[in-house]
N, C-alpha and C positions, 0 to 999 in steps of 0.2 A: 450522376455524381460518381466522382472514380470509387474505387474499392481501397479500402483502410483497415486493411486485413491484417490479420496477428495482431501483434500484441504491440505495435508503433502507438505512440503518442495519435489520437485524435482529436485533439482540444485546439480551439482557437481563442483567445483569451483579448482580449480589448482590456487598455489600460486607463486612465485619467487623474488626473489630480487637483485641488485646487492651492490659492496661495495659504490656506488656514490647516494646511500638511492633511486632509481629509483627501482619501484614495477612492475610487470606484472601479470595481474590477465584475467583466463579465464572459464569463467562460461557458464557452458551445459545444459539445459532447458531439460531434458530427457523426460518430459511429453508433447511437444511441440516442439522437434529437433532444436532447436535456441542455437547458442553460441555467448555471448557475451564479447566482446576483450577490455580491459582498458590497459594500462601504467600510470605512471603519477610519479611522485615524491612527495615523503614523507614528510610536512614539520612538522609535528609533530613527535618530542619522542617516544609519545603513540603510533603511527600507526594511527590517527585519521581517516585519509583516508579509509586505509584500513578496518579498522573496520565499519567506513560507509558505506559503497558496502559489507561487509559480512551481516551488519544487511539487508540489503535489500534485498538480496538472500537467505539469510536463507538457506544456504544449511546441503542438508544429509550428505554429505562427502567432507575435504577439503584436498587436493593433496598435498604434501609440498616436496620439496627438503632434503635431511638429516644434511647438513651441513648449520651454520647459518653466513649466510655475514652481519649482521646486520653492521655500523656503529657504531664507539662510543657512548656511553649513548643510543642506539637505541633497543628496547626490541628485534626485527627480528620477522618477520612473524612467525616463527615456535613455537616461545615462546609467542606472542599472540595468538596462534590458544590455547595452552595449557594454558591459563592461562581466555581468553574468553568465546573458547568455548570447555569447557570440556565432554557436554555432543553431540558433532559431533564428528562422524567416521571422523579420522586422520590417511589417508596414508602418509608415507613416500615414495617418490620415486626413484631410483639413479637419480642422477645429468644427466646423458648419458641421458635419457630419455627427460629430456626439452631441444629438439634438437629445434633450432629458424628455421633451414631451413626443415628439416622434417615437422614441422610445418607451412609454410607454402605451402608447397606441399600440405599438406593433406588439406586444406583448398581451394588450386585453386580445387580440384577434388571433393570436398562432399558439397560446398557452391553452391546454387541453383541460385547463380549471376552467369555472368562473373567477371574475376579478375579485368580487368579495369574499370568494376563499381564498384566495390569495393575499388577500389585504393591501387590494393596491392601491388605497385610496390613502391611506394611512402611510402608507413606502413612500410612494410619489413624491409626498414634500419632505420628508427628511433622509430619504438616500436616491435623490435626484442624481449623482454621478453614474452609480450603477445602472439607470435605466439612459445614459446618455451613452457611456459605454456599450449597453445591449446595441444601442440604434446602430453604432458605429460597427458593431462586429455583423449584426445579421445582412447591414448592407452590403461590406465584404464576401462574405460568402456568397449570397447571391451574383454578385457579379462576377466575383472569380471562380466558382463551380456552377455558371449558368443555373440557376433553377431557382426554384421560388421554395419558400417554406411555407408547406400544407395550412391553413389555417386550422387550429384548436388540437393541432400534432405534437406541441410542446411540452415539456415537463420541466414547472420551471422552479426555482427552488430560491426563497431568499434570505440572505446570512447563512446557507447550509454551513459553512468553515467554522459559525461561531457556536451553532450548537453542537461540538464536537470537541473533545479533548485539543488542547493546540499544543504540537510538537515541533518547534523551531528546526531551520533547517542543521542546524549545529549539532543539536542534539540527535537529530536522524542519522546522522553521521558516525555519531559517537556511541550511542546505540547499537548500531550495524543492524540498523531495522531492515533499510535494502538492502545496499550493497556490503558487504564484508572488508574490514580492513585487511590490505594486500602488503605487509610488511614484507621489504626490499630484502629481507637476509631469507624469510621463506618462500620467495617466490610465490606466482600467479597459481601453482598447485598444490598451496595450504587447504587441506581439509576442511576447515572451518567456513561454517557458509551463516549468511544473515540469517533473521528471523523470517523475513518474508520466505527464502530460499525453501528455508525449513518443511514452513507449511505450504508450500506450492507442489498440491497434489490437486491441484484443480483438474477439470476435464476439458472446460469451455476458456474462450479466451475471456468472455464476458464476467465467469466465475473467478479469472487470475487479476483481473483490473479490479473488483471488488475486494477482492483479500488487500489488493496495495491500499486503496483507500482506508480501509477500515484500519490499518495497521498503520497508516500515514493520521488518521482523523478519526479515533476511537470514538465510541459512544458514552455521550455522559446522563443519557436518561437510562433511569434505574428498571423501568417497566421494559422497555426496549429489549437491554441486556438479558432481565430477566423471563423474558420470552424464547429466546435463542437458547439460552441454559436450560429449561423446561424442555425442548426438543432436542437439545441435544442427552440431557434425563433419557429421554423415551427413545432416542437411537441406542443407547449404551444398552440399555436394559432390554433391550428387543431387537434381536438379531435377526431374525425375519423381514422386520422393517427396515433394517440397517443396509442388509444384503439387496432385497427388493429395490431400494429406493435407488442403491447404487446402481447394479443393473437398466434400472429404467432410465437411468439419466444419463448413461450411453446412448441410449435410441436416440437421444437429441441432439442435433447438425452442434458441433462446436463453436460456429459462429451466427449462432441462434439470434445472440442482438442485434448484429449487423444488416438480419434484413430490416431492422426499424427502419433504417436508412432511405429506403428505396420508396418508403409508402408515407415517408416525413418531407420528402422534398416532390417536387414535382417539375420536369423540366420545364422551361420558357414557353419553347414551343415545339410541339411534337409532328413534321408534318414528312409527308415522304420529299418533299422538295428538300427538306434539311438536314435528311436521315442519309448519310453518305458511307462510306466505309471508314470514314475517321470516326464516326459515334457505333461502329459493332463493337467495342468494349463494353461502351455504357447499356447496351440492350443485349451483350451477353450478361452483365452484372446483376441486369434485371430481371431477364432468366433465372440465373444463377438464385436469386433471390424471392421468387415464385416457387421453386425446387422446396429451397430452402424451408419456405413456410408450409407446403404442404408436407413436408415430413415430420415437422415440428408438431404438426393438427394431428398425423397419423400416431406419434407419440402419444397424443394429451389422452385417450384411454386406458395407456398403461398405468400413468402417473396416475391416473384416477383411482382406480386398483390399487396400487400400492399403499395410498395414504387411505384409503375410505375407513378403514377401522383407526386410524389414527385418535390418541385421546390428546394430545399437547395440544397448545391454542393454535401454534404457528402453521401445523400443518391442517387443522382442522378448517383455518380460515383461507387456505389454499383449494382444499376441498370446494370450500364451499363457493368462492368467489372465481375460480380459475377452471377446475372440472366439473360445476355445474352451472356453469355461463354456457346460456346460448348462442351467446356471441360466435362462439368461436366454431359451432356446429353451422352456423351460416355460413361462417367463410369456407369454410371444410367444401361445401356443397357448393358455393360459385368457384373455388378453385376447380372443384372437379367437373364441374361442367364445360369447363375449356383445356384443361388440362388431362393429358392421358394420364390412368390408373397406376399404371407399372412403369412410371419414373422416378426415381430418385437420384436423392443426391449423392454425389461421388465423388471422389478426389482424385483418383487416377486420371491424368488431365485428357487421354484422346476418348475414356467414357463418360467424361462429364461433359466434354463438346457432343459429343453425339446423343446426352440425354437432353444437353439444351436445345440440338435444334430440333428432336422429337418430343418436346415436352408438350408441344400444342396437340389437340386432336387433329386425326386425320381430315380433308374435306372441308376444312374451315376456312383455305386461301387457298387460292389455286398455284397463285405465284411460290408461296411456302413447299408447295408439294413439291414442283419442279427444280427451287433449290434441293430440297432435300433427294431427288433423285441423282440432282450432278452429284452433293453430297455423298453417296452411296457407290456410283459408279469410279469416283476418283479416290474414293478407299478403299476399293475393291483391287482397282488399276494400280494402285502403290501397294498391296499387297501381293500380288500376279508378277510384277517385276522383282520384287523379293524374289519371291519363288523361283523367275527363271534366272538370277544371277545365281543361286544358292546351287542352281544345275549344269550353267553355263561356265562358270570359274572354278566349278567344285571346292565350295564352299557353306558345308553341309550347316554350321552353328551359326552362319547367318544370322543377328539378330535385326528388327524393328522397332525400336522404341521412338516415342516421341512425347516433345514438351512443349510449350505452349509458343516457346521464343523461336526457334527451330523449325519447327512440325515435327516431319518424321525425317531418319537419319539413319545410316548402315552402321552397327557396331560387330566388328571384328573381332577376334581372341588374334593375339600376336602370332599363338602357335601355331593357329594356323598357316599363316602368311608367308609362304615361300618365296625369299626375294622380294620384289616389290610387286604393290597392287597394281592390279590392270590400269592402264591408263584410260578408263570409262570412270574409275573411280574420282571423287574429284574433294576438293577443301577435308584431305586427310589431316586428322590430330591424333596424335598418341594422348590416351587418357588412360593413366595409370597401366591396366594387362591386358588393356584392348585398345583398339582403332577405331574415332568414329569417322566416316565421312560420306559421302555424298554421291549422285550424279546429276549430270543434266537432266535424264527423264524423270528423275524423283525430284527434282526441284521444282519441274516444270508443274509435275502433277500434284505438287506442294502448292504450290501458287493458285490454281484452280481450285484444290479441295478447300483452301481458305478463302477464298474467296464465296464460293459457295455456300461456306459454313456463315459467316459474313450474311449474307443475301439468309441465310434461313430467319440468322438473328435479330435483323430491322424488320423482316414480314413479320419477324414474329412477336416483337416489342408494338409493332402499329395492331394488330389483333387485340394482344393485350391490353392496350391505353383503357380500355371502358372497364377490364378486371380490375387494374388500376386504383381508377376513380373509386369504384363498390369499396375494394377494401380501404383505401383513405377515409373513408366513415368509418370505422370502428380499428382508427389505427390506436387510440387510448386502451381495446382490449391488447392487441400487441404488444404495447410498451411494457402494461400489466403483466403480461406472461414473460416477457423476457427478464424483468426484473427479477420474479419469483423463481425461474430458473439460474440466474446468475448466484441470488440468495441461496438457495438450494442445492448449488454444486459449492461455494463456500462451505453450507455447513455439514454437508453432507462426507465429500469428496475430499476435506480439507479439513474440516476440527475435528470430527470423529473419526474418518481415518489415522488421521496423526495422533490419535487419544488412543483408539484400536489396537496399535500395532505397539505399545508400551504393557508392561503389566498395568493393571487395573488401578494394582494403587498409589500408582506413580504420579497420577493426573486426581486431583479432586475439584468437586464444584465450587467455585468462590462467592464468597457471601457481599454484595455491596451496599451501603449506608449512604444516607447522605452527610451527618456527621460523626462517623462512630472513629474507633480506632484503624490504624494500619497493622496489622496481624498475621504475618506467615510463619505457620511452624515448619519449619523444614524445608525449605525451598531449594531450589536447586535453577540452574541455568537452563535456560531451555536449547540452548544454541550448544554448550560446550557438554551438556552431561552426554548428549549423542556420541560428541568425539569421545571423553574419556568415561571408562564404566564405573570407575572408583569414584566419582565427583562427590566432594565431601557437601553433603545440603545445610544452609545454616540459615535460623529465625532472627522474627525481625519482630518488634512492638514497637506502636509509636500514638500517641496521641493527643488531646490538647492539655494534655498535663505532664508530657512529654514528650515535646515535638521538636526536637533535636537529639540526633545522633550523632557521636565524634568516635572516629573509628580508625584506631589505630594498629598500627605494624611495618614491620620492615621491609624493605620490596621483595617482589613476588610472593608476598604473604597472602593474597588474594583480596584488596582491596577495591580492584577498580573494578573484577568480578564482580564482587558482591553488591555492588552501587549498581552494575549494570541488570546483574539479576534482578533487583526489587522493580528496576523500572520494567523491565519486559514482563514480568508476571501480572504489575499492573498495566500493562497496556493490552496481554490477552485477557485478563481477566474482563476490560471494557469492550473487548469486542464482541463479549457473549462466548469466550472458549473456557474449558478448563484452563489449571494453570498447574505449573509441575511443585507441585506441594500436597503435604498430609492434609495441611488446613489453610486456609485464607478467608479472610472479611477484610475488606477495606472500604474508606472515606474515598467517595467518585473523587476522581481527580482530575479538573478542569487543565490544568495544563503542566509539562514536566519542563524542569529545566536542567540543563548540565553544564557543567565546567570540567571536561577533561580532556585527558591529555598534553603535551608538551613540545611546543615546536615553533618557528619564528613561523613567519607569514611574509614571505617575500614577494607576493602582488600587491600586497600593501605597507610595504616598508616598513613592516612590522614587527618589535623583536619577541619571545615567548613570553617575555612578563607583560607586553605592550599587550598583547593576546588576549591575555589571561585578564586583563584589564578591563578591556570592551568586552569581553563576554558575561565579566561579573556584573560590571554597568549595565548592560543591557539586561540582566536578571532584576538587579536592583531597582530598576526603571519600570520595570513590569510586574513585580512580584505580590501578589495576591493569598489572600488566606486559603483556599482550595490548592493549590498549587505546591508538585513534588519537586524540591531542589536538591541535587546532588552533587556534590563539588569537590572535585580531587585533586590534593596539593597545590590549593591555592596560596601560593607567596612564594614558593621554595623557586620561582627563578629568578628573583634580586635578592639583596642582601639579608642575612637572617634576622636582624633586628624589624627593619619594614617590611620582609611579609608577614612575621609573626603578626606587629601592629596591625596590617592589612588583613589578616585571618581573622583575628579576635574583632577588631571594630565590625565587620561583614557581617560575624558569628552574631554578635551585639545585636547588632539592625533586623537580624532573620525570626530572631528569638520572640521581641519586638510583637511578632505578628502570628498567625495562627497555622501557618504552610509547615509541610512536614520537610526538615532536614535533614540527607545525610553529608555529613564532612569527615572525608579521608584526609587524613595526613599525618606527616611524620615529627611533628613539632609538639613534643612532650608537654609542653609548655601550655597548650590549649588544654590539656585535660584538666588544669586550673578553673576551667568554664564550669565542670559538674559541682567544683566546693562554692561558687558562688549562689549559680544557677539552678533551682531546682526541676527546673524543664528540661536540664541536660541530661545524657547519660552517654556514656563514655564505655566503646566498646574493643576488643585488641582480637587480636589473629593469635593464636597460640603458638609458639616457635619455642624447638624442643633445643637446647645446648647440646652436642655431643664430639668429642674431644675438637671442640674449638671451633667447629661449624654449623650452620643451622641447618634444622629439619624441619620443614613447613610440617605443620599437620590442615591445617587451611579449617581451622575452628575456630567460631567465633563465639569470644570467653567474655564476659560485663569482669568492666575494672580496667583500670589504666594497662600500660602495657608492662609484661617483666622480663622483656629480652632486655638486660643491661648492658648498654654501647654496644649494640651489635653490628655497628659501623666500623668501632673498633676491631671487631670480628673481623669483618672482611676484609679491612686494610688490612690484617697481620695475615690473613689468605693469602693477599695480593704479594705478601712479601716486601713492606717497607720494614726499615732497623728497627733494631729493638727497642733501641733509644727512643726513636722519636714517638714507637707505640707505648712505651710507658710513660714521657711526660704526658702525651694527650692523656694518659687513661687519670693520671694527678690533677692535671688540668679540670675536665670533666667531672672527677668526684667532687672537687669543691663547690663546680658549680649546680651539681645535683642535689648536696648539701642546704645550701640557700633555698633551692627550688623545694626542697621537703619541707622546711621550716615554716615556709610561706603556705603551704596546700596546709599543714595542721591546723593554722592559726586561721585560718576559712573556714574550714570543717568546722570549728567551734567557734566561731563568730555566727557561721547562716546553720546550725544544725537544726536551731526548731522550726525553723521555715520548711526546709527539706522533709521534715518529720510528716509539715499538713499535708505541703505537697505530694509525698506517698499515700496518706490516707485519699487527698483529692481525687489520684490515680486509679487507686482503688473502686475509687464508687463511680467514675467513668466507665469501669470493666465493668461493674454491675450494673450500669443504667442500659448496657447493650447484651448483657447476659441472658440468654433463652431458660435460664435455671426455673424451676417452680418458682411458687412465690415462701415456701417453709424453706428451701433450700439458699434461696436471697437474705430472708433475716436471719439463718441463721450466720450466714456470712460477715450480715453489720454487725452483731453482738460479738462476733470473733474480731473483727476490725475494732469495736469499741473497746474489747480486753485488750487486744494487743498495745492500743494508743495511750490506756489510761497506766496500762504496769511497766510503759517505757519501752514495749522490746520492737516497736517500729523504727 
């Protein structure tokens, strides 16, 4: 199988549908042998679903059936594939091919479970697409990367998307989880970088694809989380460990998982009849990928070291299962029985050809030898002609380098070169303040040396085929290890460094519940306090006796901040990271939603209120009691009468239910919601008046907002007459008028509702309070004074 190196997309993803809108999606980790099995039903139009799970796989190739069962009004997977993702390889495959029961055949045989730990007996009948899907994609693979997949090599995983926080692809967007918005007035070299950006201090490539997932598909189990935060406890607090750990986990090849690869598939058929110089990539790869593993084995002593005094669970159970596995001292010892002692891996590409073709022991192939002698002679001979040009042209700075596509090649300094090159030189390119190029006899002895190298590479893949098979039995300790290293440079390399490199009390540990309050005192941005040092931090309470927030202020007062802030605090908080706050506890949060931003949609003939429209609907459609909704200036792009209506009714429906709301906006009028509602609470950006202009202070103050007409403001900025700024400001007073009269006459219509409902809220904080149990009543005897003498 070819090499899927860095950090590209490795996923192959098979799609299906039925006509009852029920999807089955099966995704192949080809760089890591892992398939992952969803079902689910479609409650979006759009595919909303679906499209979420394809943004988070980002696959190379997506499998599709050829005829489309879409539903009524339903686009069908095959016309989102082509209308999303235009630029991924699109199989079609016969319908015969997504066989459900084939598929899960091939599943009891190549998954590295048992089937009853799996629960396939139970799966099978009620997410039968997913296993018609697997049938469909592993047949693909197979035929189009030749090879077979190892039996009991797989790691298979089913609904993994739904046990995990779901972030719509909208909301990834709007978040700037990955990528960063690139606004057209600051150009492509604005500062500001995502969150993933942030923390991508990984070391491995294995470790940067586990941070995207975790930050694309948080964790919603609370034991989980709180395992991760326990170790990451014991890094913070022990610098020894911290320092150690990081060190060791340089020793480890960066593309550690990728040899799963090599020992998960197994090619067709291995024979010297078929073994030509079209297949010396794939038996350098395999090479490359025996290197690989024995440097990784030569590692796992250090790593043992490091953690052995460990007290947290997570590294303790590392310990125990990964450096005191025998497993792994077996393979250690049939690697090195065919392999020599003093190879490793290397990236400089003419010492990593030369440790692949002497990775094997001397004596073992006679044919090997012999390659490796031309091998030696025609690098000897392409260094010797160096030499005598360096003497011959006088041409003392002479350099040799060579890459993989090329070989070797003459590179020249300009200043050297008087006039022009000898005519022996030949395919001369100016490259930047030197010359590379060529000649006949270096080409020639180019052609031989690879060729050679070549000839080392198949002698030495057909030796290896029986190392091969040995490790294919204990390729589930492999997988093992690579996972735990990927985990491990995550949280090693990437939340405690990024926690590290802050003062201490910048980051605290977050407390999670399964039903308690939402609670940050002091938070801050994790993305924007980096760029500015002044970043003003502001709290947040929210619970189910008050689970709606209306947040008000004038633009740029920092409102879309602060929406964006709560979400990314709670999306590290579920990945097991600190989060940038004094204090946090929060209610897991099964899924976030957002409504922001402002802009038509011109692939879909769509105008910004049209937007704004199917994004609310689509929240509306899915919205759930666990679930964080944040939604900014929703209505302000048609007329003001219908989106107020359109704010307030949305507001109505959210309230309704037990999901936690923030709603920004500029429609004074909504804060009417806290004198009805006593689940409201209505919060403003403080903005300071001074001679006629505003001064952000970017604090967030409880209580309606008190910039008065600060629209007016700015239009008298802007410099309209004075006329027309003092009718509006006549205008406006009247109508503010009305609006006061109305907010009094609520207040004291719903006052003793409000009243309980504070006392309610009250004894929420204390049902999650870690207080004594003296220090608890004396709190309700002060709650029962306050309620009975009125001053609640």
């Amino acid at each position: 199988m070819e090499d899927d190196g860095g950090e590209r997309s490795s996923f192959v993803v098979g799609l299906i549908e039925n006509r009852a809108k029920e999807v089955g999606m099966a995704a192949f980790d080809l760089r890591s042998a892992s398939l992952h099995l969803s079902q689910y039903i479609e409650t979006s139009s759009s595919y909303q679903n679906t499209n979420t799970l394809l943004r988070f796989y980002d696959p190379c190739v997506i499998i599709v059936p050829p005829n489309k069962l879409a539903a009524d009004g339903m686009v069908g997977v095959s016309e989102l594939v082509d209308r999303c993702y235009s630029t991924v390889r699109k199989v079609v495959f016969a319908r015969g091919c997504f066989d459900d029961t084939k598929g899960a055949v091939l599943i009891q045989n190549l998954a590295s479970e048992e089937p009853l730990a799996l629960g396939l007996d139970t799966y099978y009948k009620q997410h039968y697409l997913s296993l018609a899907a697997a049938a469909a994609t592993i047949k693909w693979i197979e035929a189009e990367k030749g090879v077979i997949v190892t039996n009991h090599s797989l790691t298979v995983t089913f609904n993994g998307s739904f046990s995990h926080m779901n972030i719509d692809a909208t909301s990834v967007e709007n978040l700037e989880i990955i990528d960063p918005f690139h606004n057209s007035l600051l150009g492509t070299s604005n500062k500001k970088r995502s969150l993933f950006q942030m923390f991508k201090t990984t070391k491995t490539v294995g470790g940067t694809r586990l941070l995207r997932a975790n930050l694309l598909q948080p964790l919603k189990d609370i034991k989980t989380i709180n395992t991760r935060l326990n170790c990451l406890d014991e890094l913070m607090s022990n610098e020894e460990l911290f320092y150690g750990l990081s060190q060791v986990l340089r020793k480890f090849p960066k593309e550690t998982d990728r040899v799963l690869c090599h020992f998960c598939y197994k090619p067709k058929k291995v024979t010297e009849a078929v073994l030509g110089f079209d297949n010396t990539r794939r038996s350098q790869n395999m090479i490359s990928s025996i290197i690989l593993l024995k440097t990784a084995l030569d590692a796992l002593p250090l790593l043992a070291m490091a953690i052995k005094d460990a007290k947290c669970f997570l590294l303790a159970n590392i310990y125990k299962t990964v450096c005191e596995n025998d497993r792994y001292a077996s393979i250690r010892k049939r690697v090195g029985e065919v392999i020599d002692d003093d190879v490793l891996h290397a990236r400089v590409p003419f010492v990593a050809r030369s440790q692949q073709c002497f990775a094997l022991k001397a004596g073992i192939d006679g044919f090997l030898d012999m390659a490796r002698r031309t091998f030696c002679d025609t690098s000897e001979a392409i260094h010797n002609l160096a030499r005598k040009y360096r003497e011959e042209f006088n041409l003392p700075n002479l350099k040799l380098p060579f890459n993989n596509r090329q070989g070797f090649f003459f590179r020249i300094s300009q200043k050297e070169v008087q006039g022009k090159l000898p005519s022996k030189f030949t395919q001369v390119v100016k490259h930047g303040k030197n010359i590379h190029c060529s000649s006949l006899e270096l080409a020639s002895l180019n052609v031989r040396n690879k060729s050679a190298a070549g000839e080392c590479f198949v002698r030495t893949e057909i030796c290896l085929e029986a190392l091969m098979d040995a490790i294919r039995e204990d390729v589930s300790a492999l997988t093992l290890l690579a996972e735990v290293l990927c985990l491990l440079d995550m949280i090693v390399n990437s939340f405690a460094h990024s926690i590290s490199t802050k003062p201490g009390y910048r980051y605290s540990r977050p407390e999670l519940t399964d039903s308690g309050p939402l609670a940050i005192d002091a938070g801050r941005h994790p993305i924007l306090e980096s760029i500015h040092n002044d970043f003003v931090p502001n709290s947040i309470f929210m619970s189910e006796a008050s689970n709606m927030l209306v947040v008000m202020g004038p633009n740029m007062s920092g409102k879309s901040t602060y929406l964006q802030q709560v979400c990314l605090v709670v999306i590290l908080a579920q990945i097991g990271c600190y989060v940038p706050a004094r204090f946090a506890t929060m209610r897991v949060v099964d899924r976030i939603f957002t409504r922001m931003g402002t802009m038509d949609n011109l692939e879909s003939n769509s105008s910004t209120f049209m937007t704004e429209m199917r994004e609310t609907a689509f929240i509306m459609q899915n919205v759930s009691n666990r679930y964080l909704i944040v939604m900014d200036e929703l209505g302000r792009a048609t007329s003001s009468s219908d989106g107020l209506a359109m704010a307030w009714s949305c507001c109505e429906h959210l309230l309704s239910l037990k999901a936690y709301t923030v709603f920004a906006t500029h429609m004074d009028s909504l804060a009417e919601l806290a004198t009805i509602y006593p689940n409201v609470k209505v919060l403003h950006f403080y903005v300071d008046i001074r001679d006629n202009r505003l001064d952000f202070k970017f604090q967030l103050r409880d209580g309606t907002l008190h910039v008065p007409h600060y629209g007016l403001l700015l239009a008298e900025v802007a410099g309209l007459p004075n006329t027309v700024i003092e009718t509006a400001r006549t205008i406006t007073s009247r109508i503010t008028d009305k609006e006061l009269k109305r907010i009094e006459l609520n207040c004291e219509k719903h006052q003793e509702m409000h009243r309980i409902y504070k006392v309610a809220q009250k004894l929420i904080c204390l049902k999650y309070s870690k207080q004594n149990e003296d220090s608890i009543r004396q709190a309700l005897q002060n709650l029962k004074d306050s309620f009975t003498e009125g001053r609640l």
